[in-house]
N, C-alpha and C positions, 0 to 999 in steps of 0.2 A: 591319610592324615593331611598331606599337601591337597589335597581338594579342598579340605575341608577349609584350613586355616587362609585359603584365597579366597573361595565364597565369603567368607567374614572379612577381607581385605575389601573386597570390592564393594560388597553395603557398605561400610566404613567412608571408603573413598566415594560412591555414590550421596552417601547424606551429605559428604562436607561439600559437595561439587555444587549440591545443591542452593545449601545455605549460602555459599560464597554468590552463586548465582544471583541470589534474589539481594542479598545486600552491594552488589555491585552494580543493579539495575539499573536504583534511583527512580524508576520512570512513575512506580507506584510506589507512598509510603506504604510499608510492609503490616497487615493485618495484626491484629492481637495474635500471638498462637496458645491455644488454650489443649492444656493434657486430659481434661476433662470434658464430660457433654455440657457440664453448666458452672456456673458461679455465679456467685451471690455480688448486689449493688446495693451499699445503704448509702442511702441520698440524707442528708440530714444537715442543716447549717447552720449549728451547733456543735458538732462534734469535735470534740479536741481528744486526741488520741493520746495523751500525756496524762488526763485525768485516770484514776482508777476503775471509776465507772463503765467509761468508755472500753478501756484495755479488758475490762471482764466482760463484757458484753461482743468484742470479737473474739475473745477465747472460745467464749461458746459458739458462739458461730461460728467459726475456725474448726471447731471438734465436731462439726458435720459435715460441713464444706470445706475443704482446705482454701480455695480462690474466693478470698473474701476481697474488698476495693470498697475505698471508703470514698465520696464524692460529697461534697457541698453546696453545689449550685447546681439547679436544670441544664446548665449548659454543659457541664462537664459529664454529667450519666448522660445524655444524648450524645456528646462525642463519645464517649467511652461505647458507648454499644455501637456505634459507627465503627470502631476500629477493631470489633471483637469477629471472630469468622463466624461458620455457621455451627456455632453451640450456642445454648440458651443461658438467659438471663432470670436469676430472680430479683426481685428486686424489692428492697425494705426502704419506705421513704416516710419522713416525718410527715406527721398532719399537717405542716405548716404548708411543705411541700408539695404534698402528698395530691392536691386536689387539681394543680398547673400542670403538676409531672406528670399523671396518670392520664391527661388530656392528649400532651406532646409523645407520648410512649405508646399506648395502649394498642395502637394498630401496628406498633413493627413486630413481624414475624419469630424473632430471635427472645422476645421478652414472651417466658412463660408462666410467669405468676407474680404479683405485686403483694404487699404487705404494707398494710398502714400502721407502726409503729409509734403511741403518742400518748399522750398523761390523760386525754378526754375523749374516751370512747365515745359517748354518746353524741358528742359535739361531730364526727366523722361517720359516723353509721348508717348517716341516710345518704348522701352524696353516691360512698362508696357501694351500695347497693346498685349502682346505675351499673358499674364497669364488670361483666361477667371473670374479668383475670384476678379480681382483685379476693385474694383468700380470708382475708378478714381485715376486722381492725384489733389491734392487739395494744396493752401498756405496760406486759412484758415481753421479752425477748424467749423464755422458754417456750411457750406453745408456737412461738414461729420456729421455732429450733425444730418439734416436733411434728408440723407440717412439712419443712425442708427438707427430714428425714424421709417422707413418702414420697414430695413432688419430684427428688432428685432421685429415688428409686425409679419413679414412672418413668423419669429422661433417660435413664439408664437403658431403661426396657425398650423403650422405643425405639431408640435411639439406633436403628437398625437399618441398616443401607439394602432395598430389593433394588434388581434387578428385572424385568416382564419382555418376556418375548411371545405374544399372541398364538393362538392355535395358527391362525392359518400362515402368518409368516412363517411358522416352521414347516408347516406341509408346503408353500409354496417353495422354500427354501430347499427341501427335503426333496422336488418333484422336477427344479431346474427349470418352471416355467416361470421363473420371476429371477431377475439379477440379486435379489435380497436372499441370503443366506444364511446360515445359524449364526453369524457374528453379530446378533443385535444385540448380547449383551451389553451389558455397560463396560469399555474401556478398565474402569476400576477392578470388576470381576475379574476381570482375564491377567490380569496384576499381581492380583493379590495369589492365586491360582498360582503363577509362576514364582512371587515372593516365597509362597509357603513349600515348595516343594525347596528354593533352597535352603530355608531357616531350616528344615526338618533334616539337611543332610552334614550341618552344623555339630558338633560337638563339643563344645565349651566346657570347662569347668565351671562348674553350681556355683564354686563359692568365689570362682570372681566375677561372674554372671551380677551373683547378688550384690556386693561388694558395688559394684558399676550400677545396678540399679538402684541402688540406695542413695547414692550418689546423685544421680540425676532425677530421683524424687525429691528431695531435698530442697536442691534448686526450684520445683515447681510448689515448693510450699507445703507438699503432704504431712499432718501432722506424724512428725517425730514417735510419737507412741503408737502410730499402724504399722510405721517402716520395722521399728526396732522387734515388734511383733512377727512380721512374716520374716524378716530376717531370722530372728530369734530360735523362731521356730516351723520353720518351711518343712524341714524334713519330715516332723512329727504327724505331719498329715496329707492328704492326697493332693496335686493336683486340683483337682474339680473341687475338692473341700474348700478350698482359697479361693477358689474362683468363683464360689457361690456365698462366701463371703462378706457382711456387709463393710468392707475397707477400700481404698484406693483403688485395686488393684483391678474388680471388676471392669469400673469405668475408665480407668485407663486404657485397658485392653480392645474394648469395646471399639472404643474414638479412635484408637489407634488404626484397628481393622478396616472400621467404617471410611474411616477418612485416609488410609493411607500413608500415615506418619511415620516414615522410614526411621528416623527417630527415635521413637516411642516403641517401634515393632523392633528396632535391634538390640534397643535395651529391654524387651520384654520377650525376646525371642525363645529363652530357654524354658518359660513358661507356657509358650506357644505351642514345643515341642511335648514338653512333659503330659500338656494338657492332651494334644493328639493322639501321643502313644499310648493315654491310658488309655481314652474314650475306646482307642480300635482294640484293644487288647477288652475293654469290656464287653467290645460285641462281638468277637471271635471267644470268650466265653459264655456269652448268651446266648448267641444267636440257634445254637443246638436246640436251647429248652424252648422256642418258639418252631413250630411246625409250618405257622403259615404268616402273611403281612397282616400287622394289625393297626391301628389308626391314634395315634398321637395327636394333642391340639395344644394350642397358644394364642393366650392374650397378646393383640399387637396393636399401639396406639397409631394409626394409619392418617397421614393428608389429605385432604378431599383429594388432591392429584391422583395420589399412591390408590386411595380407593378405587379411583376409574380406571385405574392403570388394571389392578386386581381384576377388576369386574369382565374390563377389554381382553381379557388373559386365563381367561375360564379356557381348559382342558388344551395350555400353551407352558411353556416352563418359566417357574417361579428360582430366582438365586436370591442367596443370603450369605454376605460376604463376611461369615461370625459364625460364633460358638450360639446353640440354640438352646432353652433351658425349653422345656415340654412337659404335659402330663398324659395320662389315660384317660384323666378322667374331666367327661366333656364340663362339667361347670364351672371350670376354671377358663376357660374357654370363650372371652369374650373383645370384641374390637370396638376402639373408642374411634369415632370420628373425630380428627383434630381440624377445629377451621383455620387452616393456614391455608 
């Protein structure tokens, strides 16, 4: 029990060494930190947040995206994505807007979809036809609600950190005629690798686990009725049933893994744990009724980089620093080229 309760000392003291770190720097102002793959930007200069209209029109956006930001002027969504890391942006911007902003924006990498939100469709409909990010034009706020709900699915899904180590690096590696050896992982791999082996030797109690992650969902904005939901009723179901989930918790998890958010991994650690020990406890149940290997596949939205990386990496090892969702069956089974 003293192992245990020092390994959760030491993450503890490790995140705060950290934070104190970067706030003691100065040398770089310190990036947005975002708990999520994406958040929503309504650009509008008009918006007065004290109206009705207004306050029901981020509710709803709010009840899909928790990280809503409301900005005024072209210069302020251009600094604001300047200061955001690398999670993605959507972005809702008035017609008035809409046609300066999507000029100044359109090629940074971090913005993954636009919405032109305005009282005269027709008057915006041909412009916005030029710009391939732009998801429509809209003069309500519900069908963009219902797009946000799929594009922030897709960032979810993608949103997945490989690793590639080429065939022949490993045999040269493997054979000692080259000084390159099995370490080309990514630094992040071999991390996470050693994080999780100690989150998993961790035993906390659940309910101040939850208690403390409720807590620090909060502060990041998560709507209050997903918290009060998994809190509510965590026990009633599995694991993996939460995790597959459409609530916070997926993409928290995810970002956290991907990116490394000591953070975000210590206050989501027990779910880390629960989630591991069912998975292997499922396939030390299954693994009997299967006689031999059979072949599972996944959609995965790929960079041109990540693609060549793929292609360079044919019959070399492939890592995924994450939980994998899979099926058997090949038609679900499809890669989108992203031109990033």
């Amino acid at each position: 029990m003293s192992g245990q309760k020092s390994n959760s000392t030491v993450l503890k003291s490790t995140a705060n060494a950290a934070s104190s770190i970067a706030t003691l720097s100065g040398a770089i102002p310190p990036r947005r930190r975002m708990t999520q793959n994406y958040l929503v930007i309504w650009v509008d200069g008009n918006i007065d947040e004290n109206s009705n209209d207004c306050r029901n029109t981020l509710a709803q956006l709010r009840a899909v995206i928790s990280d809503v930001n409301v900005c005024t002027t072209l210069e302020q969504c251009v600094e604001f994505l300047n200061e955001i890391d690398d999670g993605k942006a959507f972005i809702i911007s008035s017609g008035a807007l809409g046609q300066s902003l999507v000029n100044d924006i359109h090629s940074i990498p971090k913005v993954d979809a636009i919405y032109i939100f305005c009282g005269n469709k027709t008057r915006h409909e041909l412009w916005a036809k030029e710009w391939p990010k732009i998801r429509g034009v809209f003069t309500s706020i519900k069908p963009i609600c219902e797009s946000l709900k799929k594009v922030a699915h897709e960032c979810d899904h993608d949103s997945i950190s490989m690793s590639f180590v080429p065939k022949q690096t490993m045999a040269e590696g493997a054979t000692g005629s080259d000084l390159r050896k099995l370490d080309q992982l990514s630094p992040t791999y071999m991390y996470s690798v050693i994080f999780k082996d100690i989150l998993l030797e961790i035993d906390d109690d659940d309910e101040k686990s939850m208690s403390t992650l409720a807590i620090y969902c909060q502060k990041q904005n998560i709507p209050k009725k997903e918290i009060n939901e998994f809190k509510d009723n965590y026990h009633q179901e599995s694991a993996v049933w939460w995790y597959t989930k459409q609530i916070f918790l997926y993409g928290m998890l995810n970002r956290g893994l991907r990116s490394l958010d000591m953070e975000a991994m210590i206050k989501l650690g027990f779910i880390i744990r629960k989630l591991h020990l069912q998975l292997e406890q499922l396939h030390q149940e299954q693994s009997t009724s299967f006689k031999k290997y059979f072949t599972v596949y996944r959609g995965q939205g790929l960079s041109q980089q990540d693609f060549q990386n793929l292609m360079d990496s044919k019959g070399g090892l492939l890592s995924f620093n994450n939980f994998l969702s899979t099926s058997r069956d090949y038609s679900h089974m499809s890669f989108l080229l992203l031109h990033i």
